[in-house]
C-alpha positions in Angstrom: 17.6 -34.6 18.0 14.6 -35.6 19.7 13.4 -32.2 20.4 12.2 -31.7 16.7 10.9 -34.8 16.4 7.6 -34.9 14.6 6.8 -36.3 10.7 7.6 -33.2 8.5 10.7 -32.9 10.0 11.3 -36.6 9.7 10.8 -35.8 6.1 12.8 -33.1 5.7 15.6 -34.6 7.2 15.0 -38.2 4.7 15.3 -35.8 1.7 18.3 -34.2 3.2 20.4 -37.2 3.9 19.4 -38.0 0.3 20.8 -35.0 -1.1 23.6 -35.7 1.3 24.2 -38.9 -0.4 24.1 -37.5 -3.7 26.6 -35.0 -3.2 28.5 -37.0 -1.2 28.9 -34.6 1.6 31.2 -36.1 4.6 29.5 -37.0 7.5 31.5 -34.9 9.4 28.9 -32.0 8.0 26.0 -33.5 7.5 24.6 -32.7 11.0 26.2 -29.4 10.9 24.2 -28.2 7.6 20.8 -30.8 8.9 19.8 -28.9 12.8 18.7 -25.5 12.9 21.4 -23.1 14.8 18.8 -21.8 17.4 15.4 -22.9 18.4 13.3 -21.0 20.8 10.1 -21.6 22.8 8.1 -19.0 24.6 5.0 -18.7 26.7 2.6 -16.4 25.7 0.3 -15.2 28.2 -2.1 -12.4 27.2 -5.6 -10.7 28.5 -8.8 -12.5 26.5 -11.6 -10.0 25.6 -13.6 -11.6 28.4 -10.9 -11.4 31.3 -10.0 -14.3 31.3 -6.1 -15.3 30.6 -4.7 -17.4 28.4 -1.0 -18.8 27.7 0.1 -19.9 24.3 3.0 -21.5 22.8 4.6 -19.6 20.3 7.9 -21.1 18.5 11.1 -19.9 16.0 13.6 -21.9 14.3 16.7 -20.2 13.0 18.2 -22.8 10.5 21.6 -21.1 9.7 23.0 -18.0 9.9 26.0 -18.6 7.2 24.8 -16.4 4.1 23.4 -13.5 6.3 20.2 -13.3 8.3 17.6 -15.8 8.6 14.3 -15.5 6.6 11.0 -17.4 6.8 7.5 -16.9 7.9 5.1 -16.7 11.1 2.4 -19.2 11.1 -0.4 -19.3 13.4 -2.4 -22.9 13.3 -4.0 -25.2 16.1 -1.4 -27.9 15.2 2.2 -25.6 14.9 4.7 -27.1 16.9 8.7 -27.3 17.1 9.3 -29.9 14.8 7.2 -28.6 12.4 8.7 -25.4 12.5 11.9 -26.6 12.5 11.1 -28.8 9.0 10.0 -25.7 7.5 12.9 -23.4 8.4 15.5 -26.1 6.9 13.7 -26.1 3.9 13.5 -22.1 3.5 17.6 -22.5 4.0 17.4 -24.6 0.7 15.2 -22.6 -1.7 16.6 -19.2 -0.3 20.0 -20.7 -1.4 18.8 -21.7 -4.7 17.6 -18.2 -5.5 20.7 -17.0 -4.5 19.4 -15.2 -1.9 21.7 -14.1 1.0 19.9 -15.4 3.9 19.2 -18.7 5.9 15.8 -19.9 6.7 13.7 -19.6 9.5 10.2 -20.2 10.5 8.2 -19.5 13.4 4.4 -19.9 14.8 1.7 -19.7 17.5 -0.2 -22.6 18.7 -3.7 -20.9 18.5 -6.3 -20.4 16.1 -6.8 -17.1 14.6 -10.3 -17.8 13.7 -11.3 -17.8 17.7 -10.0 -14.8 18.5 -10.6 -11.3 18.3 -9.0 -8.5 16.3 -7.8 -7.2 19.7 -6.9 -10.7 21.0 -4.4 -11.1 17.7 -3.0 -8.0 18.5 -1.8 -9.0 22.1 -1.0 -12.1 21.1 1.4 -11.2 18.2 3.0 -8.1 20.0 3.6 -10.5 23.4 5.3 -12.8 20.6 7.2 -10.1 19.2 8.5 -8.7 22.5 9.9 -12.0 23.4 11.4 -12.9 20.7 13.1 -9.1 20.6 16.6 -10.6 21.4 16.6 -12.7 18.4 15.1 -10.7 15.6 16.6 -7.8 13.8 17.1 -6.5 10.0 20.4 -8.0 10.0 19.5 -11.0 12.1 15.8 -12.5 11.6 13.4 -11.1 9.5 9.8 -12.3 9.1 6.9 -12.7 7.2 3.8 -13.7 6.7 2.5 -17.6 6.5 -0.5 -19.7 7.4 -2.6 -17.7 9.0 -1.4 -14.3 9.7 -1.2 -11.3 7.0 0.2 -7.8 6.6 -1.6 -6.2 9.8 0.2 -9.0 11.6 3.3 -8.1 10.0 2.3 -4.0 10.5 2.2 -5.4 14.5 5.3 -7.1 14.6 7.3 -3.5 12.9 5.4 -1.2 15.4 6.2 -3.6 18.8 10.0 -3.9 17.7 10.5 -0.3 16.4 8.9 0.7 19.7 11.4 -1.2 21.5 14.6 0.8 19.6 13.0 3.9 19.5 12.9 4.4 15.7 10.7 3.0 12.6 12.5 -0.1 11.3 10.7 -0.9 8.6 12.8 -4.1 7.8 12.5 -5.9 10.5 9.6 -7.9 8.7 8.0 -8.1 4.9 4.7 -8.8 3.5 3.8 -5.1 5.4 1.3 -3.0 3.7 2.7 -0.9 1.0 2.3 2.2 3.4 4.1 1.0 5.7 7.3 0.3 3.4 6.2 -3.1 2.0 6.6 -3.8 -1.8 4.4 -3.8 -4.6 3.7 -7.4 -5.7 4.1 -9.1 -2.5 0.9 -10.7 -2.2 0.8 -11.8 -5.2 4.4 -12.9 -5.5 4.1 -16.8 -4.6 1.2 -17.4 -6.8 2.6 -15.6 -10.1 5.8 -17.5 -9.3 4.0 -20.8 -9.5 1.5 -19.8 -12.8 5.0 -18.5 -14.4 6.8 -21.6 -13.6 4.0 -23.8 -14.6 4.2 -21.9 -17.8 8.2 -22.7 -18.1 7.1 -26.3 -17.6 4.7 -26.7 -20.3 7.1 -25.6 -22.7 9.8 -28.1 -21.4 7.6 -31.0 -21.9 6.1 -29.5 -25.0 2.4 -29.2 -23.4 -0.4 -26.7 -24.9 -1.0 -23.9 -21.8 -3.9 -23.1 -23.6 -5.6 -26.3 -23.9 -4.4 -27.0 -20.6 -6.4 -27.6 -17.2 -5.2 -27.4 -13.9 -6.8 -28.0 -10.8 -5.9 -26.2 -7.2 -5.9 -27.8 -3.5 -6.0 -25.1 -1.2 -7.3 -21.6 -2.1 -6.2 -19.1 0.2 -3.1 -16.3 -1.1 -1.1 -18.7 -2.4 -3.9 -21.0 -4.0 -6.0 -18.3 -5.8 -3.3 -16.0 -7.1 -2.0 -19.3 -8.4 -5.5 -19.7 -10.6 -6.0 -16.1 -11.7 -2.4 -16.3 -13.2 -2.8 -19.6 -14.3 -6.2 -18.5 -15.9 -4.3 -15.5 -17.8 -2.2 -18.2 -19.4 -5.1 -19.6 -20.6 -5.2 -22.5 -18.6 -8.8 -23.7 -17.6 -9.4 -24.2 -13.9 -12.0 -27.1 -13.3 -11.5 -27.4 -9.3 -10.6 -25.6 -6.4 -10.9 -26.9 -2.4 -9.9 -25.6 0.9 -10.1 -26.4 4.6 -14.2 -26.8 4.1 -14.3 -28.5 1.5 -13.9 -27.9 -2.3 -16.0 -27.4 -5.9 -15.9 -29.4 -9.3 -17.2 -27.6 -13.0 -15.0 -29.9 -16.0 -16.3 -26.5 -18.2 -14.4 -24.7 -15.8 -15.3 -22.3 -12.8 -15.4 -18.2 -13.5 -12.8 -17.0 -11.0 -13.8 -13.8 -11.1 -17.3 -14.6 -9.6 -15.6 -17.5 -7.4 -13.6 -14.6 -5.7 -16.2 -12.6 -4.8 -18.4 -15.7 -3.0 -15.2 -16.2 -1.0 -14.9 -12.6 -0.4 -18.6 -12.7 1.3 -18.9 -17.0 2.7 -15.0 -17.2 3.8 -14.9 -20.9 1.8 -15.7 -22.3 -1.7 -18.3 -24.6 -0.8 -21.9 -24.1 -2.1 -20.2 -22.0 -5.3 -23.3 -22.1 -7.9 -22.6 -23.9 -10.9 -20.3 -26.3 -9.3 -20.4 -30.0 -8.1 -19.0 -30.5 -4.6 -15.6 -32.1 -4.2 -13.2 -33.4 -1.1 -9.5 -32.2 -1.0 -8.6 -36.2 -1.3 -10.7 -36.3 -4.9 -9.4 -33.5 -6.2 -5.6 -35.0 -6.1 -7.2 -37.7 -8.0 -8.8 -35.4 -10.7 -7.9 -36.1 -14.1 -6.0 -32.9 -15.6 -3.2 -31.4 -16.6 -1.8 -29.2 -13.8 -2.4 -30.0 -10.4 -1.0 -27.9 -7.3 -1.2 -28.4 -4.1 -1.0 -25.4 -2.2 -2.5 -26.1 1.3 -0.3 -28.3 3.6 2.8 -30.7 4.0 2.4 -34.4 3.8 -0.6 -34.4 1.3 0.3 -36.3 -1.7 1.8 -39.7 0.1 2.2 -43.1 -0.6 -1.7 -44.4 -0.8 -2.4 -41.4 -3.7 0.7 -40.6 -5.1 0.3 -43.9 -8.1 -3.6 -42.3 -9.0 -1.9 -38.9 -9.6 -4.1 -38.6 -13.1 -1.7 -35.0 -14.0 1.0 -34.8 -16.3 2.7 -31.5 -14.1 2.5 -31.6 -10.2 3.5 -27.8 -9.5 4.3 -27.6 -5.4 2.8 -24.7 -4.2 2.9 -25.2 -0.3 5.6 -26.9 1.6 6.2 -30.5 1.9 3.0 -31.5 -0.1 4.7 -34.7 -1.0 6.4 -37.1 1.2 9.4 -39.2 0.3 7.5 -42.5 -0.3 5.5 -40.3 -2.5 8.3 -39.4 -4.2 9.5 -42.7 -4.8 6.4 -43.8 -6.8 6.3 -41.0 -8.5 10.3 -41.4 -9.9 8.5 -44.4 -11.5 6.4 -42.3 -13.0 8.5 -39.8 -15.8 4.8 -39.0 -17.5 4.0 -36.7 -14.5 6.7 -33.3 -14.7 7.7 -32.3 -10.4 7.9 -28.6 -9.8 9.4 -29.1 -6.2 8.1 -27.0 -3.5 11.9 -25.5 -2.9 11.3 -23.9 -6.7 8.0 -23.7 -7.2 6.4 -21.8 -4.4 10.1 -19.2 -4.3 8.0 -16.2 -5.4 7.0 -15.3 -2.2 10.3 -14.9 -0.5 12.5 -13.5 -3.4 9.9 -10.4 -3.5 10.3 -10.9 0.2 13.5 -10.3 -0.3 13.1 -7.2 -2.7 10.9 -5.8 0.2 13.7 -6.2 2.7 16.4 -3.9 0.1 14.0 -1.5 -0.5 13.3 -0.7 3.0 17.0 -1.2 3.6 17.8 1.9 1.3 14.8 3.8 1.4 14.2 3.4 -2.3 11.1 1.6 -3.6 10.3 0.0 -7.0 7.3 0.1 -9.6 5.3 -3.1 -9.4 6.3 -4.1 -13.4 10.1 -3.6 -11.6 9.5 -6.3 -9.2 7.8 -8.8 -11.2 10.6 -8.2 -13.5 13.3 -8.8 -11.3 10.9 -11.4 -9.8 10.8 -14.1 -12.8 14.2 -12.9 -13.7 15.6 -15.3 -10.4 12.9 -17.6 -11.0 13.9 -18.2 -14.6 17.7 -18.9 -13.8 16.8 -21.3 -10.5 14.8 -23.2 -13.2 16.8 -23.6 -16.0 19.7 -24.6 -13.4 17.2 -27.0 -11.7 16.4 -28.7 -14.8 20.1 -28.6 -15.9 21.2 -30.7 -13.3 18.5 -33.2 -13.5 18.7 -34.0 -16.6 22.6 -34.1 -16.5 23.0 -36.7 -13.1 19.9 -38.3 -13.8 18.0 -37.5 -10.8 14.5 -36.3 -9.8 13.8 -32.5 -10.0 13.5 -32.4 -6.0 17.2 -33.9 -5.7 18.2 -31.5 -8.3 17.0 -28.2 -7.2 17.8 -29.8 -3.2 20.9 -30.3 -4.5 22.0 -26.7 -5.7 20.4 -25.4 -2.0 22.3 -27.6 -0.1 25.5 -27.4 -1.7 25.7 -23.6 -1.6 25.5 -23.7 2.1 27.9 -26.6 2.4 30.6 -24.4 0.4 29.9 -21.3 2.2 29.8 -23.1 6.0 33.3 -24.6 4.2 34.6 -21.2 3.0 34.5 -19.6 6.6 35.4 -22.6 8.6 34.4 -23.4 12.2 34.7 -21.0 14.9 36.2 -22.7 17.7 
């Protein structure tokens, strides 16, 4: 479909017919499981703090609605768009599958950036979003949360605009709220202890010391540095960090705890003291043990994927690695894949746990979710490396594979409306 045409959704859809082949789904229902069910563009005009008026695109992609409603998050970025959207909600249909979660991805965004706007200019924007997207959302029909550049006041926005509109509080019409407002414990957290934990699961599986280990992280916002302070607590030595400004080098190691509290007060790493400077493209070639990209898609691509200098690649964004990538890296069985669909899970199974516990008005201890948390992370794992070792495939065509066929037998098991 030309409409999503753009390169992550190119991407997603090369390592879908892959899977496809794999699995050797009829091509009857290939195209059925590939395109999103409903795709919506708005405009979003709103008041700027000077008078002046501005109109914004703002975007959601509902991938499937076959296992119950759809799930992803709200992004805004300068470069969101409908293919990109639409790349990202087909692949939150696969990992929500292999959690064995009962939903369907979805995605959505605003073209804008947040940065250039006011704290009364994101409110406008995000409650004009909200209202017209109204007739698709819903508990039981699209639930969101947060992504690239929005946050739990965003999601706080969203709740009080729709439960305006129905004339009640409905808590679970989005996640990642603040805990007052009927969000879970752990949330925040939730993506980056998923990746240290699975990390951890790896270096057992290819019999590599966590405490002699060293890992370095591209990207340091939520995901990024939750990822190193649970990494860190598994002993794991982090020697580099970058974001969208630029990034910092120490082979002795940099003392998160101090790093956090420069970001806290310069809103980047660069300039840390006590650290060499670094670009986002050196650290993917940084000798080490771990290395996780957790900024944006397409980063690890043909050109770096052979000076890859890591023995695990843990996937802690979406899309980090194209499919040429991937290829040169299948010739590579020293380095141990951690695909995105898996790795970076967390955040929508506690997602998920935010979504029952507003449901039934009943909320959990943190130690409860974390619990429950690596519990579903353990099991989409161990099934994950099951199948790849058993067919002989890459870890991304395995854990693709359990996504994709859960959907394919479910669409199967209720048949086509006519």
């Amino acid at each position: 479909m030309e409409i999503y045409n753009h390169p992550t959704f190119q991407m997603a859809c090369q390592q879908f017919d892959q899977v496809a082949d794999i699995l050797d789904i009829p091509h009857d229902d290939r195209d059925r499981l590939k395109y999103p069910k409903r795709s919506l563009i708005v405009s979003l005009p709103i008041h700027r703090d000077d008078g002046s008026t501005q109109v914004f695109s703002g975007y959601r992609v509902q991938h499937h609605l076959t296992l119950g409603p759809t799930k992803g998050g709200l992004r805004f970025h300068p470069d969101v768009c409908l293919g990109e959207v639409a790349a990202l909600a087909m692949w939150m249909s696969w990992k929500c599958a292999l959690c064995g979660l009962p939903y369907g991805g979805a995605k959505g965004g605003i073209a804008c950036d947040p940065g250039k706007l006011s704290i009364t200019e994101l409110e406008r924007l995000t409650r004009r979003y909200t209202q017209e997207m109204i007739p698709f959302i819903g508990p039981q029909v699209d639930v969101m949360a947060p992504d690239l550049g929005t946050n739990p006041q965003v999601m706080a926005w969203i709740m009080d605009t729709y439960s305006v509109h129905v004339g009640n509080s409905v808590p679970g019409i989005v996640t990642g709220k603040p805990v007052g407002l009927g969000g879970s414990l752990g949330r925040r957290e939730a993506t980056g202890r998923g990746v240290g934990y699975l990390v951890n699961r790896a270096t057992d599986t290819i019999g590599l010391d966590i405490g002699k280990a060293t890992a370095a992280i591209q990207g340091f916002g939520n995901v990024g540095s939750i990822t190193a302070l649970s990494l860190a607590r598994y002993g794991v030595k982090i020697i580099a960090v970058t974001d969208a400004f630029g990034g910092i080098h120490n082979a002795d190691g940099l003392n998160l705890w101090e790093l956090e509290k420069y970001v806290a007060v310069n809103r980047s790493v660069v300039g840390f003291p006590g650290a060499d400077s670094i670009t986002n493209e050196e650290l993917l070639e940084l000798p080490c043990d771990i290395l996780v990209p957790a900024a944006l898609e397409r980063q690890i691509t043909k050109e770096n994927a052979g000076k890859l200098k890591c023995r695990i690649l843990a996937e802690g964004a979406n899309g980090p690695t194209t499919p040429e990538a991937d290829a040169i890296l299948a010739q590579r069985p020293e380095i141990f894949l951690i695909p995105d669909v898996l790795c970076n899970a967390g955040g929508v199974v506690v997602s998920y746990f935010e979504w029952v516990q507003d449901l039934q008005s009943f909320f959990w201890g943190e130690t409860e979710v974390v619990d429950k948390l690596f519990r579903i992370l353990e099991t989409a794992f161990t099934q994950t490396v099951s199948l790849s070792r058993k067919q002989k495939i890459s870890m991304r065509m395995a854990a693709l594979s359990l996504g994709v066929r859960r959907v394919q037998e479910a669409k199967r098991t209720r048949g086509l409306f006519p």
